[in-house]
C-alpha positions in Angstrom: 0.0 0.0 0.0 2.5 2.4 0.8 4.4 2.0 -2.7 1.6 2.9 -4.2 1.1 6.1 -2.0 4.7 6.9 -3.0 3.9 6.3 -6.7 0.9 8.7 -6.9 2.9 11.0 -4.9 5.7 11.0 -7.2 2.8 12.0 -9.9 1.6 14.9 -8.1 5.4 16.1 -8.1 6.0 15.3 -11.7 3.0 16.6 -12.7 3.5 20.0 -11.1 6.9 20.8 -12.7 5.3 20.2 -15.7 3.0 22.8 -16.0 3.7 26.4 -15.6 2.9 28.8 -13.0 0.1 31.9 -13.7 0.9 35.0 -13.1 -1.7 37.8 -13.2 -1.2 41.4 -14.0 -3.9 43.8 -13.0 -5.7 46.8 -15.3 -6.6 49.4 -13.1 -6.2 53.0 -13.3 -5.1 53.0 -17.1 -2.0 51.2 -15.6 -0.7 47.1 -16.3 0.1 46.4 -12.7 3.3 45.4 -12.7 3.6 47.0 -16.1 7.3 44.5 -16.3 7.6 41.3 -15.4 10.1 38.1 -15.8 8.7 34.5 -16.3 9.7 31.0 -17.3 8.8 29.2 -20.5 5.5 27.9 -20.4 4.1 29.8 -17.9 0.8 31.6 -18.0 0.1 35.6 -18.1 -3.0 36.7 -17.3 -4.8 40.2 -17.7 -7.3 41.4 -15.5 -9.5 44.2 -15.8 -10.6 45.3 -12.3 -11.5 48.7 -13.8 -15.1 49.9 -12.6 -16.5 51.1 -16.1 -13.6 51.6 -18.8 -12.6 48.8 -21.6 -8.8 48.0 -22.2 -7.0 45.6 -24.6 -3.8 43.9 -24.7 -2.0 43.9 -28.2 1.1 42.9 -29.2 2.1 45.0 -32.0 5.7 43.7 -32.5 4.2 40.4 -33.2 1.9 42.0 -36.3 -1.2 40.7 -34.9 -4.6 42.1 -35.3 -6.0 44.3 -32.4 -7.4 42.2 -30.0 -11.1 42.4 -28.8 -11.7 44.9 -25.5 -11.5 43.5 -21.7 -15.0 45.3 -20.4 -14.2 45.1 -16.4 -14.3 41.3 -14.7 -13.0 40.1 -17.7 -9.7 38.3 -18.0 -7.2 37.6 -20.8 -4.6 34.6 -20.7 -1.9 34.1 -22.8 0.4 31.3 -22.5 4.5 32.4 -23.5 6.0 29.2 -24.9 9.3 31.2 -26.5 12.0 33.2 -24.7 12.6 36.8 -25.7 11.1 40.2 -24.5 7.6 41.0 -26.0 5.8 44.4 -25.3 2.6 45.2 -25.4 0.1 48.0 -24.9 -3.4 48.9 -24.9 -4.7 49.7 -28.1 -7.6 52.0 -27.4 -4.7 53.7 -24.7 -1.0 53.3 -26.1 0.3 55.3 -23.0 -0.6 52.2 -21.2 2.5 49.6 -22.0 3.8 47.0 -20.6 6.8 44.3 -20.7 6.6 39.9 -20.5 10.6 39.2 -20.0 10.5 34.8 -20.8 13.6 33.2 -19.9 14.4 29.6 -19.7 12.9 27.2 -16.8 
């Protein structure tokens, strides 16, 4: 009984290096809060809007994608960052607000 204890222990383990952590930045007050931050590959970013009325996005220009559709408050975005390198971002309908996801290696 106890090997097998060990076994499904040894799962939990394994299972929870495998996945990456989430790491949430907030929208509030025009501002990405932290507007920087540093992560591992595979983790998960995700944007909250915790504004009381106003609409943000998060677009990564750099990449040449399409303006993303507007966070209305209580929603959330996640992106998951499989590649290393620096990738900023901002909000389209306020490019004052920017921001900064720093991947590095596990």
């Amino acid at each position: 009984m106890s090997k097998i204890l060990i076994f499904v222990f040894l799962l939990l383990i394994m299972n929870i290096n495998v996945y990456g952590k989430e790491v949430v930045i907030e929208i509030y007050k025009k501002k990405f809060t932290p507007a920087q931050i540093t992560i591992a590959a595979g983790d998960t970013v995700i944007w909250k809007n915790i504004e009381k009325r106003q609409y943000h996005n998060v677009w990564f220009k750099q990449l040449f994608i399409e303006e993303p559709d507007y966070l209305f408050p209580d929603e959330s975005y996640p992106l998951v960052f499989n590649e290393l390198g620096e990738f900023t971002y901002e909000c389209g309908p306020h490019p004052k607000m920017k921001g900064l996801v720093i991947v590095q290696k596990k």
